[in-house]
Structure formats: C-alpha cells, structure tokens
N, C-alpha and C positions, 0 to 999 in steps of 0.2 A: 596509626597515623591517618589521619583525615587526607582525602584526595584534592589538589588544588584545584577550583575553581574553573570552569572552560577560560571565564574571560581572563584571569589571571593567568594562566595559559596560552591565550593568544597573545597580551601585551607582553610576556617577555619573548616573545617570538616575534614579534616587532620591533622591538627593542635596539636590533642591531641595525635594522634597516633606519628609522632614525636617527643612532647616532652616524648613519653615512651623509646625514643633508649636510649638517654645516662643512663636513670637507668638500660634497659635491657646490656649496654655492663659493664657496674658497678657490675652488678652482675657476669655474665660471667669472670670477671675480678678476681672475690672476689673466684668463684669455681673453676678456675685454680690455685688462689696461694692457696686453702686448698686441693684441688690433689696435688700439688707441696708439700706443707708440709709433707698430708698424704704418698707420695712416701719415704719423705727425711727419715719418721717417720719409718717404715715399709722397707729401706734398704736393711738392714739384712736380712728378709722374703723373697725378690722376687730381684732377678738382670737382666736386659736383657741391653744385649749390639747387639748393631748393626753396623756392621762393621768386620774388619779383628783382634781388640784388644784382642777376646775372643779365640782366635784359640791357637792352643800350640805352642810352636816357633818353628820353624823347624831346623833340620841342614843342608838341603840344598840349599834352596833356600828361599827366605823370600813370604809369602803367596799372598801379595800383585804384586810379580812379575811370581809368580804360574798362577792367576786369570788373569794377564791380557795375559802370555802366551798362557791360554786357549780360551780368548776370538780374540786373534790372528788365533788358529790354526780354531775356528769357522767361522771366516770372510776369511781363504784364503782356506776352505773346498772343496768348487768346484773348485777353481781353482787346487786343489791337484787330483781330482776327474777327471778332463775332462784332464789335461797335463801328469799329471805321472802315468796312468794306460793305457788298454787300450780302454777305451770310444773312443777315438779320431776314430781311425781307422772302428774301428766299426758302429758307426754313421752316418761317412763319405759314407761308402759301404751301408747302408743302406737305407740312399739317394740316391745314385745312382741306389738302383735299382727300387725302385718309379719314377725315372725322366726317366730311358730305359725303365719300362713298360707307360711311360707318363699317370701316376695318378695323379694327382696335389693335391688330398686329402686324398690318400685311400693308406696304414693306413696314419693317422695323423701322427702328429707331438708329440703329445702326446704316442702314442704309439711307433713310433721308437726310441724315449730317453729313454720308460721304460724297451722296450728290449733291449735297449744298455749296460742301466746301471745291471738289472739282468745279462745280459751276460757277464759284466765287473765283477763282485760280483763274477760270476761261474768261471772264466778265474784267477781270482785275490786269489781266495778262499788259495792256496797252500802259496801266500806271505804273506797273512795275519796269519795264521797259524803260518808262522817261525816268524813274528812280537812279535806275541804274546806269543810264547814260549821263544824268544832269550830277548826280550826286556818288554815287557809288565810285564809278569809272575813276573821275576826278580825285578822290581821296585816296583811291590804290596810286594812283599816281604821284601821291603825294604833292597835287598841284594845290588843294585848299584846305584847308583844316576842318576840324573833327565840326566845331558850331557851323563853319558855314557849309561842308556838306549837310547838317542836319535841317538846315533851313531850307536849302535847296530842294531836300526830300522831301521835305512837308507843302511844299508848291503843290505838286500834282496831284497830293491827296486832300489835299486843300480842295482844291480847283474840283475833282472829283466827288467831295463831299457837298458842297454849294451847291451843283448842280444838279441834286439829287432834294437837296433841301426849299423848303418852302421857304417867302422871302415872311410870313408872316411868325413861323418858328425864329428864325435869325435876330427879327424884331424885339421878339418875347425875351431870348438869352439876354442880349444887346443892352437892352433897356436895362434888364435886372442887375448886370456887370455895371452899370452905369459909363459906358464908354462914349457915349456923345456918337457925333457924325462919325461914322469910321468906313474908309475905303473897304470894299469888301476885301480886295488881294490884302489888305492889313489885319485883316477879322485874326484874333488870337484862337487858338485850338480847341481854346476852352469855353467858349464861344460856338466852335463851329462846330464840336463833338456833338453835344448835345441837343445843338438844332437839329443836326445830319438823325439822329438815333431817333428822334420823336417824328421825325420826317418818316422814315424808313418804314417803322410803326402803323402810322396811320396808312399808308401807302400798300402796308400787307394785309391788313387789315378790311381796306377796300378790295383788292384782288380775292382775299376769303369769300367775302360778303359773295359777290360777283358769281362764285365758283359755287357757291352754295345754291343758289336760285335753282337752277335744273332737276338739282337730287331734290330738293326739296316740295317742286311740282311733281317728280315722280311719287315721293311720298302717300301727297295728298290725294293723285288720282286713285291710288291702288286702296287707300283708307276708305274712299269715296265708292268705287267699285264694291268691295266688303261688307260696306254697311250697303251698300244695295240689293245684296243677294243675299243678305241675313245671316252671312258668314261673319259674326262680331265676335266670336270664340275666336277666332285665326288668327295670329298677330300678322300685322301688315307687315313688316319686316321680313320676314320667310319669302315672303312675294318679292318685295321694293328691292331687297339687296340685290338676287342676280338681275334683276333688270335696270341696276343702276349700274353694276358691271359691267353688263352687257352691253350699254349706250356709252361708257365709255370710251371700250374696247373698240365698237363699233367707230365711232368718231376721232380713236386715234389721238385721245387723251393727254399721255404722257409726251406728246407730241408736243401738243397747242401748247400746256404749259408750260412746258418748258422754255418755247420760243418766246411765250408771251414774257415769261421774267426775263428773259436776255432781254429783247427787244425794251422794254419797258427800263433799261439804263440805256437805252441808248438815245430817246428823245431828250 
C-alpha cells in the first residue's frame, strides 16, 4: 500500500477545524441578533446617536454646513497663514540673508519658518485681538450670526492688508475685476488678497536686495586683494565667508533685521 501524500495528510487534518466555521459564524450570528434584541430591549436606558441628528437645531446655519465650513477653514489654514499675514515677507528676507552670508545650511530651514511664523504671531498679535473682540467675542455670545461675525473679521485684516499694499497694485486688481470707483473699506478680498501678496513680494525683495550690498562688497574686496598678490589658485570664498560672519556678528545682525521687519509693518 502506497503512503498518502504529506498534503493529503494535512488537509484531512484540517478538515475538522473547517468544518467548525460555519457553527462558529452561527453562533456569532445568534449574539449579534440577542445584542440586537438586548439594545432594542434596553432603548429607553441608554441612546447613543452618532452623527449630526443629536445636536440642537440651530437658527443659523444648519450643523452639517457648520462642520464642513470648519473643516474648509482647516484645509485653506496655511494658505490663510503664509498670503494674508505677514509670513511672506519675512521668510523671504530671511532667506536672503543666509544666501548673502552663503550658508547653504546654517540656520535651517526649520528654523527660519519658526521665526518667521513667531514673528508673524508678534506682528499679527494687535489684528487678532480686534478679531476677537469685534467678531469672535460677539458670536460666542450669540449676539450676531455666523455672516456677520465673518464680516466683521475680515475688517481688520482688510484694513491690515491695504496698508501694507501699494495703491498702484490695488489699481492693477481693481481694473482687471472690472469694479469701477470703489470705496477702498468696500474693496472685495479678492481684490485685496492679491494686491496685499504682490505688494508683500516686491517689498522682500527690496529688503534682500538692501541686505545683499555689504556681503557683496565684501566679496569684491577680498577677490580684488587675490588677484593682487597673484593668489588666483585660492578661492575668494575661504577668505569672504568668515569675514562676512564676522561683520555680522560684529554689527549685531540678527538684531537689525529683525527690528528692521517689525518695524517696517509698522509705517
């Protein structure tokens, strides 16, 4: 008699344990509909709803167009963060002055976004304040509704945006909207976003420039000095960097700039 097979051998060794499922999902079957009972039984005692049905009804807005407004203002957060404050400008200048002292690492990349955004927080600190007193405050109180607290909010970042902005940007938007004469407190957001961001822009842009001139004469003299002493193997760089550090350090740097961006929202 020939020997049976290994795998013919395991499958009837399994054999038994499959026929245990269909009683095991029998059963499983049989304690779900006596939970099911036992809940239908017990009603009264315990209710848990999940979803928006248990909420109170509102008279403003219905909860479901609440929730997903909120998960709107979460998903366009940064973009609210980096366009209509001032991060932009700041980040901008902050780069530039890593790329004139030519660090390619030092600080990171990590760090200039976190003093950008701290010093956006410090800069921003006075709108959020009137936000919250003209708009925020008001609606926990349930004294005005959800459109005109959201109008109220966009006053002071309004007002903030404008005065950051060129009146010849606002023109450019203005025109292309084709909105005719318009009050600036009437200027639409979409409108004023965009003037505020090209504003912002040029404005870092000048401060780079600005920031650049010094390293850049450092540069030249030490290239200048090199080729005069027939040192033209040597790159200038080796020399130009710590003495560009140096005169930073010396002058107290991260000082000036810094003041100089605060101060520069505040004309």
């Amino acid at each position: 008699m020939n020997p049976e097979p290994p795998s013919t051998r395991r499958t009837q060794a399994l054999r038994p344990r499959f026929a245990m499922l269909p009683g095991i999902v029998l059963l499983l079957v049989m304690l779900c509909g006596a939970t099911g009972l036992h809940a239908q039984t017990n009603a009264n005692a315990f209710n848990l709803n999940i979803g928006l049905n248990g909420l109170n009804p509102s008279t403003d807005v219905d909860s479901a167009i609440k929730v997903l407004a909120i998960m709107t203002l979460l998903t366009l957060a940064p973009s609210i963060i980096l366009l209509m404050t001032c991060f932009t400008r700041i980040v901008i200048v902050l780069s530039f002055v890593r790329s004139a002292l030519s660090l390619q690492g030092a600080p990171s990349n990590q760090i200039i976004i976190g003093l950008s955004l701290f010093l956006t927080f410090f800069i921003m600190s006075p709108v959020w304040e009137r936000i919250d007193s003209e708009a925020l405050e008001p609606y926990r109180a349930k004294q005005i509704t959800s459109a005109e607290a959201l109008d109220k909010a966009s006053v002071p970042l309004r007002t903030f945006m404008l005065k950051q902005t060129r009146p010849k940007d606002v023109e450019l938007f203005v025109g292309m909207a084709k909105l005719g004469p318009t009050p600036v407190e009437q200027l639409p957001l979409r409108v004023v976003i965009p003037s505020f961001i090209i504003s912002e822009l040029r404005t870092a842009f000048q401060m780079g420039f600005l920031l650049f001139v010094p390293f850049i004469l450092i540069d030249l003299i030490v290239a200048t000095v090199l080729m005069s002493m027939g040192m033209m193997m040597m790159p200038p760089m080796s020399i130009s960097l710590p003495l560009k550090i140096l005169l930073f350090v010396l002058v107290d740097g991260w000082h000036l700039v810094v003041s100089s961006i605060v101060q520069s929202f505040g004309s």
